[in-house]
Structure formats: structure tokens, C-alpha cells
C-alpha positions as CSV (number, residue, x, y, z in Angstrom):
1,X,0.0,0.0,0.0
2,X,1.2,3.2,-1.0
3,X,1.1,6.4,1.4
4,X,-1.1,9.2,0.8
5,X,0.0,11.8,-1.3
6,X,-1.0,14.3,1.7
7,X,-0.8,12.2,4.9
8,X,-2.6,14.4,8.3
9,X,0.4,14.0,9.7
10,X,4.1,14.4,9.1
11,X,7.5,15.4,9.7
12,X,8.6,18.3,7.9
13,X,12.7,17.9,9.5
14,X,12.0,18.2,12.9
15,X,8.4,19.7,13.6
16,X,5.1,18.2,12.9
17,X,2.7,18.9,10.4
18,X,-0.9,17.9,10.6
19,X,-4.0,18.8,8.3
20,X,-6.7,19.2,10.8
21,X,-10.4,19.6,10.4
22,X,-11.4,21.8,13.4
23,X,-14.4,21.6,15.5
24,X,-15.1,24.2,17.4
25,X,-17.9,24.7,20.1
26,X,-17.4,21.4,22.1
27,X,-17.4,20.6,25.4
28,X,-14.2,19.2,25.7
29,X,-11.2,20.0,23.4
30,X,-9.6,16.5,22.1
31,X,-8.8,14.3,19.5
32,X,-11.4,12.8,17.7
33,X,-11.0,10.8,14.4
34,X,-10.1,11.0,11.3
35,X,-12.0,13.0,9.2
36,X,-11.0,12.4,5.2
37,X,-7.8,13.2,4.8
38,X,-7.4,15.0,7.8
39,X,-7.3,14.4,11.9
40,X,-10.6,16.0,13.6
41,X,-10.0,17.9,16.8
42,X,-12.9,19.1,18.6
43,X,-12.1,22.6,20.3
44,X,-13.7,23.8,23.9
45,X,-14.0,27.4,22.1
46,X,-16.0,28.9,19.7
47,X,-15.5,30.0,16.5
48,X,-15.2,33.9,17.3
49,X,-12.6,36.4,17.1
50,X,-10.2,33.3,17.0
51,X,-11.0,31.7,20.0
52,X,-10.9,28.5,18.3
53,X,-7.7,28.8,16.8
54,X,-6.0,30.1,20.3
55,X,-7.7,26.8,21.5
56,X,-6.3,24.4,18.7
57,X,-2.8,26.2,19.6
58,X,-3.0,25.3,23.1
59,X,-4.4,21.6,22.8
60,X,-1.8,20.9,20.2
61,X,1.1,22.8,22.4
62,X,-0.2,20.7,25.6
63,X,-0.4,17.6,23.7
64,X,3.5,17.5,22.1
65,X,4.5,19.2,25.5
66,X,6.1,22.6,23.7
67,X,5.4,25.9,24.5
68,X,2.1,27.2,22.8
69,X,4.4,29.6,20.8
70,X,5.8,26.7,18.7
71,X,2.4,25.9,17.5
72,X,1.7,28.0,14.3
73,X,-1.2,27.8,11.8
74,X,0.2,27.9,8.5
75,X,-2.9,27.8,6.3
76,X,-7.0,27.4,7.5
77,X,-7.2,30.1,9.9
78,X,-10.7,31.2,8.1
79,X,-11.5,28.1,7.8
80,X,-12.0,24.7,9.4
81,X,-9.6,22.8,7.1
82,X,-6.3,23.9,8.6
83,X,-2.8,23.1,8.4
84,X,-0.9,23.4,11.4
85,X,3.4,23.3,12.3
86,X,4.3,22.2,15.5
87,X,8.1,23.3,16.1
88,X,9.8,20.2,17.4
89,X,7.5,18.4,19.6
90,X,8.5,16.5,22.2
91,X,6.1,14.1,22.4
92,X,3.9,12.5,19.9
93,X,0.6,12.0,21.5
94,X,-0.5,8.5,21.4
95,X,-4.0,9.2,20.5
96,X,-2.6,11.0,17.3
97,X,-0.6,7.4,16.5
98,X,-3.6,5.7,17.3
99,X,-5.9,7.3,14.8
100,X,-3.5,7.8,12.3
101,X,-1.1,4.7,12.3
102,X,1.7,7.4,12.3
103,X,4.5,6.8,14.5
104,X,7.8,7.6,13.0
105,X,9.8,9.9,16.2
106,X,11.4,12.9,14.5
């Protein structure tokens, strides 16, 4: 089997680079599937003024234990397709490798 051309997640050197499909307004932020070609992650925030995207920052940040500062959204913020950079992670949550199969360490 080959890989996807655009896998949901990936190493890009040594950060992390996941195509998310965002949902915001939940009660609990978390991962939560796989959602096409991209990982689902339901946000505790809701879509105002960018509440949502702070809140995607700082899941993502507590989940790969790095400061929320190394967590940038490169593309989506409009949107709820989004392509997000974690700068070298330290961790790659196992819910993350459980959903996607992905599990190379950078």
C-alpha cells in the first residue's frame, strides 16, 4: 500500500505537520478521528474572534509538550480545514498514533 500523497500528519525535518479539520464549540477539546484526509479535533471554544484557533494552539502545544508559541497555523485560519506546524515536539501524542497509524519519532 502506498502512502497518501498528503498524509494528516508528518515530519517536515524536525516539527510536525498535521491537516486538521477543526471543530469548534465542544465541550471538551480532544482528538477525535479521522475526518477524510485529515485528523478531527474538537475545540472547547467557539468559532469567534479566534478563540478556536488560540484553542487548537494550546491543545496541540499541551499535547506534544512545547510551548504554545511553537504551534503556528500555516494555512485554515478562516477556515475549518487547517494546516498546522508544531516546532519540534517533544512528544507524539499516542491518540494522534492511534488514529493515524503514524509513529515515525522525528
Amino acid at each position: 500500500m502506498t502512502a497518501p500523497a498528503n498524509p494528516p500528519v508528518r515530519f517536515d525535518g524536525n516539527d510536525l505537520v498535521l491537516i486538521v479539520h477543526a471543530q469548534p464549540g465542544a465541550k471538551q477539546s480532544g482528538f477525535a478521528g479521522a475526518h477524510g484526509d485529515a485528523v478531527k479535533i474538537r475545540l472547547a471554544a467557539p468559532p469567534l474572534d479566534g478563540r478556536a484557533n488560540k484553542e487548537l494552539c494550546r491543545f496541540l502545544a499541551e499535547a506534544c509538550k512545547v510551548a504554545p508559541s511553537a504551534v503556528e497555523i500555516t494555512s485554515g485560519e478562516g477556515a475549518r480545514a487547517k494546516r498546522v506546524r508544531v516546532r519540534q515536539p517533544k512528544e507524539l501524542p499516542a491518540a494522534l498514533r492511534e488514529l493515524t497509524g503514524f509513529s515515525p519519532e522525528p
